[in-house]
C-alpha positions in Angstrom: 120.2 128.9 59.4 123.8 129.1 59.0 125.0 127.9 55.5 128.0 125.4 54.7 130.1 127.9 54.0 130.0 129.4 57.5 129.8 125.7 59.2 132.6 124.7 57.5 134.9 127.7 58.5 133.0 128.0 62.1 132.9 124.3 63.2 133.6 124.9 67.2 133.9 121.5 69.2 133.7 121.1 72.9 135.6 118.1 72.1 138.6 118.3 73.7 137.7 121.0 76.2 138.5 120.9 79.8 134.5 122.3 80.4 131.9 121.0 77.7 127.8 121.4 78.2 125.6 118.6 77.3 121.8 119.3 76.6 119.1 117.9 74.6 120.3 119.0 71.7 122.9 117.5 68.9 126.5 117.6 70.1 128.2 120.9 69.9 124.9 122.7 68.9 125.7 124.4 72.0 129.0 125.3 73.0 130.2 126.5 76.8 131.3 129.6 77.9 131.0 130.4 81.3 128.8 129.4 84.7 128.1 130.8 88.0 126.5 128.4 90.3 125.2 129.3 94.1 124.4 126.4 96.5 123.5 126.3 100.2 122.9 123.5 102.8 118.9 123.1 102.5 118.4 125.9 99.3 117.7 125.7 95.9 120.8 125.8 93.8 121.2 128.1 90.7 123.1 128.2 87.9 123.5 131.2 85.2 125.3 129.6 82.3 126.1 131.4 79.1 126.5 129.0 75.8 127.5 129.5 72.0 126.0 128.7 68.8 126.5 129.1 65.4 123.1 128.5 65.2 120.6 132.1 65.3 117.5 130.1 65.4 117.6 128.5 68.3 114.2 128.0 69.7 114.0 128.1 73.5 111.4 126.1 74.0 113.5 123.0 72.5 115.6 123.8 75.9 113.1 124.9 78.8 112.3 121.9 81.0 115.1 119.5 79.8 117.7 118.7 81.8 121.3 119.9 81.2 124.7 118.8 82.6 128.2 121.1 82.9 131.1 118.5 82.8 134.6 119.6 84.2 137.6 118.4 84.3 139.4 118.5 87.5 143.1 119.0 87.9 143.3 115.1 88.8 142.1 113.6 85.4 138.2 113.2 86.9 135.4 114.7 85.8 133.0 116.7 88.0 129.7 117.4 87.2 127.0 120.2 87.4 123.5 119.2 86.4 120.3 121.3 86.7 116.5 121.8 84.6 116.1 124.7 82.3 114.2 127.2 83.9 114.9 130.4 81.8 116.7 131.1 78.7 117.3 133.8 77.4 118.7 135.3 73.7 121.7 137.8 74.1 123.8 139.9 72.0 126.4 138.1 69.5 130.4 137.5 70.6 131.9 138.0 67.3 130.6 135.2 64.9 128.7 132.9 67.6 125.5 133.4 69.1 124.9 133.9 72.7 122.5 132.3 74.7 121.9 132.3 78.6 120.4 129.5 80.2 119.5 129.7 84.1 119.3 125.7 86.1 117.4 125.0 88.7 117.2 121.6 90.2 114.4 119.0 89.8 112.9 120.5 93.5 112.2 123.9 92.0 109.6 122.9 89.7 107.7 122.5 93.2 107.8 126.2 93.3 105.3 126.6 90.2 102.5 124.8 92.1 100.3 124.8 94.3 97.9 123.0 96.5 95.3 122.5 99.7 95.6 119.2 101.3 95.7 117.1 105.2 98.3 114.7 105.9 97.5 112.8 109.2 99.5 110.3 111.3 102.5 111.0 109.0 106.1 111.9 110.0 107.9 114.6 107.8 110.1 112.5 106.4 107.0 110.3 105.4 105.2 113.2 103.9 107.8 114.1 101.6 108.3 110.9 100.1 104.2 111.1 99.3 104.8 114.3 97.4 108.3 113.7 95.8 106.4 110.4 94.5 103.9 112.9 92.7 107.0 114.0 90.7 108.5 111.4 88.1 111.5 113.1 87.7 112.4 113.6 90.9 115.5 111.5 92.1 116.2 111.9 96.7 117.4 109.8 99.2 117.2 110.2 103.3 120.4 110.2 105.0 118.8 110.6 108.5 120.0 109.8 111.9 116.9 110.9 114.7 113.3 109.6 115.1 110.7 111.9 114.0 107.0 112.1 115.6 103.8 111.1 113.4 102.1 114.4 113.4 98.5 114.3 114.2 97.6 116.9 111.2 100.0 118.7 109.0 98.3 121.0 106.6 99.4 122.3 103.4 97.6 125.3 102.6 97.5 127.2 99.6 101.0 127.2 99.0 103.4 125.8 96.9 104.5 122.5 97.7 108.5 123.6 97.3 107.1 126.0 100.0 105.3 123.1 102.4 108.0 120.7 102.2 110.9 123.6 103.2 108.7 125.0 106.0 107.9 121.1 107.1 111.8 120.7 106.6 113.1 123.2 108.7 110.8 122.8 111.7 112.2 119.3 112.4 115.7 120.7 111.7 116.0 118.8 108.2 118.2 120.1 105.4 119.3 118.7 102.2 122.1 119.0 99.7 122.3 117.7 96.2 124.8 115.0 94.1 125.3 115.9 90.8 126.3 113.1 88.3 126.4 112.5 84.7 122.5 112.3 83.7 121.1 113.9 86.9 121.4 115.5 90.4 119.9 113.8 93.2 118.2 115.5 96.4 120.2 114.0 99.8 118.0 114.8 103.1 120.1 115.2 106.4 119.9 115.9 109.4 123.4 114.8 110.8 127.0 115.0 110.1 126.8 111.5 109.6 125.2 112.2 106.3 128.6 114.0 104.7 131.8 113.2 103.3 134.6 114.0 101.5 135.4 113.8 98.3 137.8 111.5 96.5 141.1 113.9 96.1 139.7 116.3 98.5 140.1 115.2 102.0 142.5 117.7 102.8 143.5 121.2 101.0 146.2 123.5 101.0 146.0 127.2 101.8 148.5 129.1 100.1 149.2 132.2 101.3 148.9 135.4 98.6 153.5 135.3 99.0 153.9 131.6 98.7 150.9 131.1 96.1 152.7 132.8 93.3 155.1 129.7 92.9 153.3 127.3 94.7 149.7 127.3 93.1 150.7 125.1 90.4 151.6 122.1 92.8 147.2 121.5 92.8 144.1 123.4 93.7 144.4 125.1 96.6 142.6 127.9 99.0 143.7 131.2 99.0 141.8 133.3 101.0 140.6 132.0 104.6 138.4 134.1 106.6 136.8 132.9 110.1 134.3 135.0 112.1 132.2 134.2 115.3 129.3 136.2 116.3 126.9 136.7 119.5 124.2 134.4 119.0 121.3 133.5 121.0 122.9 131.1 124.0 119.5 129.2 125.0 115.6 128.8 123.4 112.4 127.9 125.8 109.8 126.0 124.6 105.7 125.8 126.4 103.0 124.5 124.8 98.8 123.7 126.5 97.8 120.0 125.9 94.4 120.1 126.5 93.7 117.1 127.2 95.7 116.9 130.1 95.4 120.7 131.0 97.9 120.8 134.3 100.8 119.3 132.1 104.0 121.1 132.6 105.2 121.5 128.9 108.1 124.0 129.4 111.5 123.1 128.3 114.8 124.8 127.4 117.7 123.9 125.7 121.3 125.8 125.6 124.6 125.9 124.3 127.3 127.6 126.3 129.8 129.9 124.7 133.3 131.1 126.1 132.2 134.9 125.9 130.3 137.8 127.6 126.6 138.4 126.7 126.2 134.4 125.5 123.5 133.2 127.8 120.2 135.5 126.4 117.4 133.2 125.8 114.4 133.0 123.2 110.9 132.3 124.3 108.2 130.8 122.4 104.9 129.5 122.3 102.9 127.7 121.2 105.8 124.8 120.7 103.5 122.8 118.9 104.0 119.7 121.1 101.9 117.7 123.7 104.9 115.4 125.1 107.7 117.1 127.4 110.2 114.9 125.2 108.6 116.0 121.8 109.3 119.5 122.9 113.2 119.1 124.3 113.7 117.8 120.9 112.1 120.9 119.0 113.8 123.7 122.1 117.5 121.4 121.0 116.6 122.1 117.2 116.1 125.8 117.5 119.2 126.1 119.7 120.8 124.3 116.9 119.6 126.9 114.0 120.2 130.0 116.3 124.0 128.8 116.7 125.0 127.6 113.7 126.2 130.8 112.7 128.2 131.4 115.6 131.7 130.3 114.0 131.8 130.5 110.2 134.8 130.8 108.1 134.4 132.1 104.8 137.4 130.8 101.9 138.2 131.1 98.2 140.4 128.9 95.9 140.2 126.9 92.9 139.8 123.4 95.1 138.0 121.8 91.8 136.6 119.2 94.2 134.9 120.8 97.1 130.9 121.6 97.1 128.5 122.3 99.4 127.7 119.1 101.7 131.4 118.3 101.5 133.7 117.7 104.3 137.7 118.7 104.2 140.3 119.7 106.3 142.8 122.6 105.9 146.3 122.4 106.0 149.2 125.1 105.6 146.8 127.9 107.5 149.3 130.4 109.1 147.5 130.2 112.5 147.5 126.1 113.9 143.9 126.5 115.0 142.6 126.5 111.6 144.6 123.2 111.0 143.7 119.8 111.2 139.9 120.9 111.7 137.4 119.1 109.5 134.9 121.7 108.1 131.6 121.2 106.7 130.9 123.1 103.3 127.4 125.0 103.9 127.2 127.3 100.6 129.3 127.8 97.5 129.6 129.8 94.4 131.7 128.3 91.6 133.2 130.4 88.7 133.8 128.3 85.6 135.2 129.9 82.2 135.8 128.5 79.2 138.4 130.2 76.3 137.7 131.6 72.8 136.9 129.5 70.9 138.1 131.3 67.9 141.2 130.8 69.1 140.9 127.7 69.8 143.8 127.5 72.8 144.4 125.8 76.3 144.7 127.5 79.1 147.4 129.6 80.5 146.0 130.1 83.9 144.2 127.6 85.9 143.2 129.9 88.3 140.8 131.3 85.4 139.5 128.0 84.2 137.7 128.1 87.7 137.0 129.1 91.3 135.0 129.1 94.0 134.5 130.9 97.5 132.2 129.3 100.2 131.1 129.2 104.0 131.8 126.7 106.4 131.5 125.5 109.7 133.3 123.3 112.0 131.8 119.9 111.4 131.7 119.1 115.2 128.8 122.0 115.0 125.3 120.7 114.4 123.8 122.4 111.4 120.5 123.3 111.2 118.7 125.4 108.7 117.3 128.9 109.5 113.5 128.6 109.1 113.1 130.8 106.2 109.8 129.2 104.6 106.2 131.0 105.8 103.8 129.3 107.4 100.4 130.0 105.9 98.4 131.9 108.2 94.6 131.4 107.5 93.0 135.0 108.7 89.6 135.3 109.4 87.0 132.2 109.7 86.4 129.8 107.0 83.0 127.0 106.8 83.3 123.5 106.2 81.2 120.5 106.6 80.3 118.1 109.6 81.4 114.5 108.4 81.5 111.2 110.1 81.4 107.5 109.8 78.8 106.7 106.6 75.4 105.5 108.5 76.1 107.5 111.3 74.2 110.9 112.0 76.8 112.0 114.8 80.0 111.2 114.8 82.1 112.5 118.0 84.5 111.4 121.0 84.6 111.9 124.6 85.6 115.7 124.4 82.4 116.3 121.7 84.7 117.1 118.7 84.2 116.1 115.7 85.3 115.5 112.3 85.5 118.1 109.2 85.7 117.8 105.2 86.8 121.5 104.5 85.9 123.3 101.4 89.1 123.2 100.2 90.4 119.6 100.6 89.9 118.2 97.6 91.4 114.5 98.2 89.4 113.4 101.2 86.5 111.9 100.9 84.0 113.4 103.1 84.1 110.4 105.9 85.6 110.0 109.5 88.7 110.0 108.1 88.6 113.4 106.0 90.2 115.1 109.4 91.4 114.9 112.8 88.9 115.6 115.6 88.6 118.8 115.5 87.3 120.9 119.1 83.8 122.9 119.6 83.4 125.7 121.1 80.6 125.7 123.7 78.5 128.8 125.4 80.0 127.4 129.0 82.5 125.0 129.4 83.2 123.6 133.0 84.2 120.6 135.1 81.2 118.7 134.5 79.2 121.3 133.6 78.0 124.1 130.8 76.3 123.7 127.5 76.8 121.2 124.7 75.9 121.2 121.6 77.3 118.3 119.4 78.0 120.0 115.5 76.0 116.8 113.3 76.7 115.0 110.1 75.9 117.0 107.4 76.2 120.6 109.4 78.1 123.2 108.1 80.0 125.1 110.6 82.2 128.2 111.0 85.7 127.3 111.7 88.5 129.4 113.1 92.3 128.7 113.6 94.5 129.2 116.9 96.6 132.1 115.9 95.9 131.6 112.1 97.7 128.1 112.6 96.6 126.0 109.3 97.0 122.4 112.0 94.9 123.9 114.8 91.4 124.7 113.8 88.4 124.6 116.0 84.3 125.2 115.7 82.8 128.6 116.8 79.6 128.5 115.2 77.5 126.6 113.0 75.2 128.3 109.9 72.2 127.5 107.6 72.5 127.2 104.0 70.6 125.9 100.4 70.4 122.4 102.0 70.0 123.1 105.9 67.6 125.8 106.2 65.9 127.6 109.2 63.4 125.9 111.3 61.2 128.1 110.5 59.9 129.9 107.4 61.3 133.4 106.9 60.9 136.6 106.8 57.6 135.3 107.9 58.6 134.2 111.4 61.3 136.4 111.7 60.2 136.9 115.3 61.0 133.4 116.4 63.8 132.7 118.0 64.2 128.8 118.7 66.4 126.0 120.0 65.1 123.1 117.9 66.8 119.6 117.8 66.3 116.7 115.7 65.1 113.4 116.5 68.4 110.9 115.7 68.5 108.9 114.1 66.1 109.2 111.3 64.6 112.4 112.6 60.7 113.0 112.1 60.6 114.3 115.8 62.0 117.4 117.8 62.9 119.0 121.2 62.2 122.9 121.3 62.6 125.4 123.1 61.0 128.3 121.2 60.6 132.6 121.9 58.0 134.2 119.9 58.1 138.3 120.7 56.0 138.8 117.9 54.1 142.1 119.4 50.5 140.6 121.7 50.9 137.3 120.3 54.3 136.9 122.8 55.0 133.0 124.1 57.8 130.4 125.2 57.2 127.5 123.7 58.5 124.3 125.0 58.3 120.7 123.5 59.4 117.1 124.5 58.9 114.8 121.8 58.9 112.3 124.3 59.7 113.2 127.7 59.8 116.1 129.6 61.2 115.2 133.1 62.2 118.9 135.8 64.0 118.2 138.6 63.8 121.3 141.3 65.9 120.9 144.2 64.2 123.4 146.2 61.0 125.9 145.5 59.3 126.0 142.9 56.7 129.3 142.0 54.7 129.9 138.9 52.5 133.0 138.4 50.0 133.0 135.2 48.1 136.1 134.7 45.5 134.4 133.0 44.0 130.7 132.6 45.7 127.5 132.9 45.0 124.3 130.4 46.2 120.9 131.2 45.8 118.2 129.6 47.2 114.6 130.2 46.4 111.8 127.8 46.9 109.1 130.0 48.0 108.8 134.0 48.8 111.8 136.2 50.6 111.1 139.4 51.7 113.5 142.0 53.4 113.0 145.4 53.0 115.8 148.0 55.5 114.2 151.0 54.1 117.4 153.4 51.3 119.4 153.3 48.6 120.6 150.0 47.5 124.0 150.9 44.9 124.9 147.5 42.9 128.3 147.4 41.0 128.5 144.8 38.8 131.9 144.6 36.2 131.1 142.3 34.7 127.6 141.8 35.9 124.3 141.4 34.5 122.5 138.6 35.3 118.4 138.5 34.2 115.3 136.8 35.9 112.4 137.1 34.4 109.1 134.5 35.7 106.5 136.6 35.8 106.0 140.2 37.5 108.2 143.3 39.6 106.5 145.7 40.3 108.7 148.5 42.9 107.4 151.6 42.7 109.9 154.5 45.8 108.9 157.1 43.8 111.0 159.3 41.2 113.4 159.9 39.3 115.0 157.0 37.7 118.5 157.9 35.1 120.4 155.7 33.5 123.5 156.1 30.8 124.8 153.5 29.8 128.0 153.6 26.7 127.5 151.8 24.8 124.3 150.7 26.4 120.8 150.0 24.4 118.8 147.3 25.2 115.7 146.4 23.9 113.3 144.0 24.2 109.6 144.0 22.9 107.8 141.2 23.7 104.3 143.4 24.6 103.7 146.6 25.5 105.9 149.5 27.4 103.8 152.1 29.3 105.1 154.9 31.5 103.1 157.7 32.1 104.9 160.7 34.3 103.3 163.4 33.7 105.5 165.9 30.6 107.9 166.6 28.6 109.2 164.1 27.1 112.8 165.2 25.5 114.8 162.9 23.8 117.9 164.1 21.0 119.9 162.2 20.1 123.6 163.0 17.1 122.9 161.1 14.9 120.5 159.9 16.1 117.1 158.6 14.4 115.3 156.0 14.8 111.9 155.4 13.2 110.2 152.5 13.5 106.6 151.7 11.5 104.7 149.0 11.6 101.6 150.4 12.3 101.1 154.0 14.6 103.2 156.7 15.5 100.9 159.6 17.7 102.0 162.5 19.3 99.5 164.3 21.2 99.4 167.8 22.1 96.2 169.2 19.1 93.9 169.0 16.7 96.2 168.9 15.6 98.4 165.8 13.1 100.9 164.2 11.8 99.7 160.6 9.7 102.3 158.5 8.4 100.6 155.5 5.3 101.7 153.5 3.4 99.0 155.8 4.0 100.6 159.1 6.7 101.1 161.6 7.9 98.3 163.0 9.9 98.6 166.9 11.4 95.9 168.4 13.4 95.5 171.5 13.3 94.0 175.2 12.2 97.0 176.5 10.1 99.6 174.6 10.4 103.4 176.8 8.1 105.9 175.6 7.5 109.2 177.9 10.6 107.3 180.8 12.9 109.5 181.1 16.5 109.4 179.9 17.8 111.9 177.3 19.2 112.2 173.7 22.7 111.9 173.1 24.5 115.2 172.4 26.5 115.3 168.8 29.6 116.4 168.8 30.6 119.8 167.3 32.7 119.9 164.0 36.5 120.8 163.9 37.2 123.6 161.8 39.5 123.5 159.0 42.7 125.1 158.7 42.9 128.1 156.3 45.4 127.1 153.3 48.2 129.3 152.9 49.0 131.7 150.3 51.4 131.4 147.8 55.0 133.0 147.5 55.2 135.1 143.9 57.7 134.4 141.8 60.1 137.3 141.0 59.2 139.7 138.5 61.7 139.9 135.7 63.7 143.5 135.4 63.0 145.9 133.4 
């Protein structure tokens, strides 16, 4: 610790010092030396400041964190203020009897870059999204100067990257930048995306230039600029846009925007896709932004000076330039470094020369020039597939649309809630995918499935696959079944049932296995042919009904066994033709009764033998024959016996058609 002795001879004051530092700690335990500070339109700023102490022992951790302000006093009486966050400090060698210290400031936004994060924002515009993360920061202090509309975006992802990293990228895709106010106590983040959001400052509205001659005697008069350089450069004159909304595939998506330039070789043109749009208007806004970016470094002029006022986000105009066209132009301030020096303070003087008290140099660019950032932040690109889990409305055991996609909860989002709101529909790749046609299958609550992302795009994921795991296991047991292969559904909702449609190659126990848990309905618009090398079971458990609309043809090389429990109804349109080659038997255990309409003819190459147990009767008009076990009875007007005549003749039997054979079905290939 320093003693009295040394305090009282030391006892340096910022006091009455054009530049003073304010931090955390007592007045004057610090003291200011000197400052360089960097600043660009939509960067980070930084400032390396150098302080005294009498004090050795300074801890830095006292310092780290806290927030610390430069004050300065411009040549006009007003202050002007730098203010920043420790983010380093650092001990340094000693400047004769004081202690030096060196203390880098970063704004509050940095502190974004020591973090990182997985998370979905949906139906949000950028602007909207940034105010939902800046509120996660209580020390963060922004407001939105911004002029355009911005599109909700259907899924924005940040992915494992920083969140100074997500807002930046998020920023500069829409063509946002920012700049920062310092004040007294604090600095405070301005978002723009417009000249509408600058302006000058108080004092500063217009400043000199001062040639190196004339400076010499003139520099005193006020701040000034003394160097003034202006360059223009061959940038990309136009930027095409194209993008695929799949939804409505034939959409024409391409646009372009350009900016003409007075000069050869202006007019080459940038290409790309995807534009990450669906609406043609959505996309001349993006192919305008790009433009934008490409061309803002087309015309930049470059100064120095000791203009105490000017900073980047500032608007002035020059006066005094040599050439008129520099004149009377307002210029907006896109980057600055500023010098600032403070004297000994052993010797305890003013200043001699302003010029060393400070200075800056800085870019600029005609303000009638839109500004737009260069895209400088990396989009995450997710490499390779990833799992995540099938999630949808709570009860529910799918959840889809009309294109079957369907929602996800990835591993990695830890803030949804596994529910239909956890992402945006998200596509399914299918085995065939037609106009009306090709295979479905609809990923289900509760599935996990392999997901992969359009050109590594964090926003544009879709299903390839689906895989078992602890929970969801195989339908069948392995190893033990491992020569199964199955398509196996579930019976929804509640399950307890299944369709399959299973191989089993298992080596002489080979089968295709096919179940309906309820129906099984096969629709063949033209032949149909079955071979099976062996038997064939069937079994129906209640009706069986079959409509031939031609012709049956049935050959069946063995036997046909039948039995039917009930009864046989049999319609016959027309004639019915049978030919046995051997014996017909036929057993009646009640009645036998036949009704011919026509003739009856029945012709016997042998005997016939007719057996009744009570009674045979033939009858013919009025007149019959009766057998009974008391006699045989005639009856008729006339009774001819031995009178000539003759016996009817039967007719002979048609003969039935052969069936025809059947058509094979095509052998598989080898």
């Amino acid at each position: 610790m320093v003693n009295e002795e040394q305090q009282n001879r030391l006892s340096p004051t910022q006091k009455y010092r054009r530049i003073s530092v304010r931090t955390p700690l007592e007045d004057d335990v610090l003291l200011f030396h000197r400052m360089s500070a960097t600043e660009e339109l939509g960067r980070l700023f930084q400032m390396e400041l150098e302080v005294l102490s009498v004090d050795g022992t300074l801890d830095l951790n006292d310092l780290l964190g806290e927030n610390v302000t430069v004050r300065m006093e411009r040549p006009d009486g007003k202050d002007r203020y730098f203010n920043g966050f420790v983010s380093q400090g650092a001990i340094m060698d000693t400047e004769t009897d004081l202690f030096r210290y060196h203390l880098t400031l970063r704004p509050w936004l940095w502190f974004l870059t020591r973090t990182s994060d997985c998370r979905i924002f949906q139906d949000k515009t950028v602007p909207d999204i940034i105010k939902e993360i800046f509120q996660d920061y209580s020390f963060s202090y922004s407001r939105e100067s911004l002029t355009r509309t911005y599109r909700a975006l259907g899924s924005c992802v940040q992915y494992r990257e920083s969140d100074f990293n997500f807002v930046s990228r998020i920023l500069e895709q829409e063509g946002i930048y920012y700049y920062f106010e310092h004040k007294k106590d604090r600095h405070i983040m301005v978002l723009a995306d417009a000249i509408g959001a600058h302006s000058t400052m108080d004092g500063y509205e217009k400043v000199p230039f001062y040639t190196q001659d004339s400076r010499r005697s003139q520099w005193r008069e006020r701040d000034h600029i003394w160097s003034w350089r202006v360059t223009r450069e061959v940038r990309t004159g136009a930027y095409a846009l194209n993008d695929f909304d799949f939804e409505k595939p034939n959409k024409k998506l391409e646009v372009r925007s350009s900016i003409e330039r007075q000069h050869a070789g202006s007019g080459h043109e940038v290409y790309d896709y995807p534009g990450r749009y669906v609406e043609h208007s959505e996309g001349e806004d993006y192919s305008k932004v790009r433009i934008e970016e490409l061309q803002a470094a087309h015309h930049v002029a470059s100064g120095a000076g000791n203009a105490a006022g000017l900073t980047t986000g500032c608007l002035f105009t020059l006066t005094g330039h040599p050439r008129d066209d520099q004149n009377n132009v307002q210029y907006l301030i896109t980057s600055a470094t500023h010098e600032l020096v403070s004297d000994d303070y052993q010797t305890g003087g003013g200043f001699g020369d302003e010029q060393r008290i400070y200075s800056l140099s800085f870019t600029a660019i005609d303000s009638r020039e839109a500004f737009r950032p260069a895209r400088i932040a990396q989009k995450p690109v997710i490499r390779g597939a990833q799992t995540a889990m099938v999630v949808g409305k709570s009860g529910e055991e799918i959840w889809t649309d009309q294109y079957g996609r369907v929602k996800l909860q990835f591993h990695w989002d830890r803030y949804s809630k596994g529910d239909e709101s956890s992402s945006r529909w998200v596509r399914v790749a299918q085995m065939w995918a037609g106009k009306n046609w090709g295979g479905l299958f609809i990923p289900r609550i509760g599935q996990e499935v392999i997901v992969e992302f359009l050109e590594g795009d964090p926003d544009r994921p879709i299903i390839t696959g689906s895989v078992y795991n602890g929970t969801a296991k195989p339908p069948y047991e392995l190893p033990s079944k491992s020569t199964r292969s199955t398509i196996r559904s579930n019976s929804s909702k509640g399950g307890g049932g299944f369709n399959e449609f299973r191989f089993e190659d298992k080596k002489g126990e080979e089968q295709v296995f096919v179940q309906g848990e309820k129906d099984l309905e096969i629709r063949v618009k033209n032949d149909r042919k079955e071979i099976i090398g062996h038997d064939r079971h069937l079994i129906v458990e209640n009706e069986r009904r079959e409509k031939v609309v031609k012709d049956t043809h049935s050959l069946i090389e063995g036997d046909l066994f039948e039995e039917r429990k009930g009864d046989v109804h049999i319609t016959l349109g027309s004639d019915r033709k049978l030919k046995v080659g051997g014996s017909e038997h036929a057993d009646v255990d009640g009645n036998h009764v036949i009704s011919v309409g026509g003739d009856y003819s029945l012709k016997v190459s042998g005997s016939i033998a007719i057996q009744a147990g009570l009674k045979i009767s033939l009858e013919v008009g009025g007149s019959f024959v009766t057998i009974d076990p008391s006699g045989v009875h005639i009856q008729g007007t006339m009774t001819y016996i031995n009178s000539g005549g003759s016996a009817a003749s039967p007719a002979s039997p048609s003969a039935p058609s052969s069936p025809k054979e059947p058509i094979e079905a095509v052998e598989a290939d080898a």
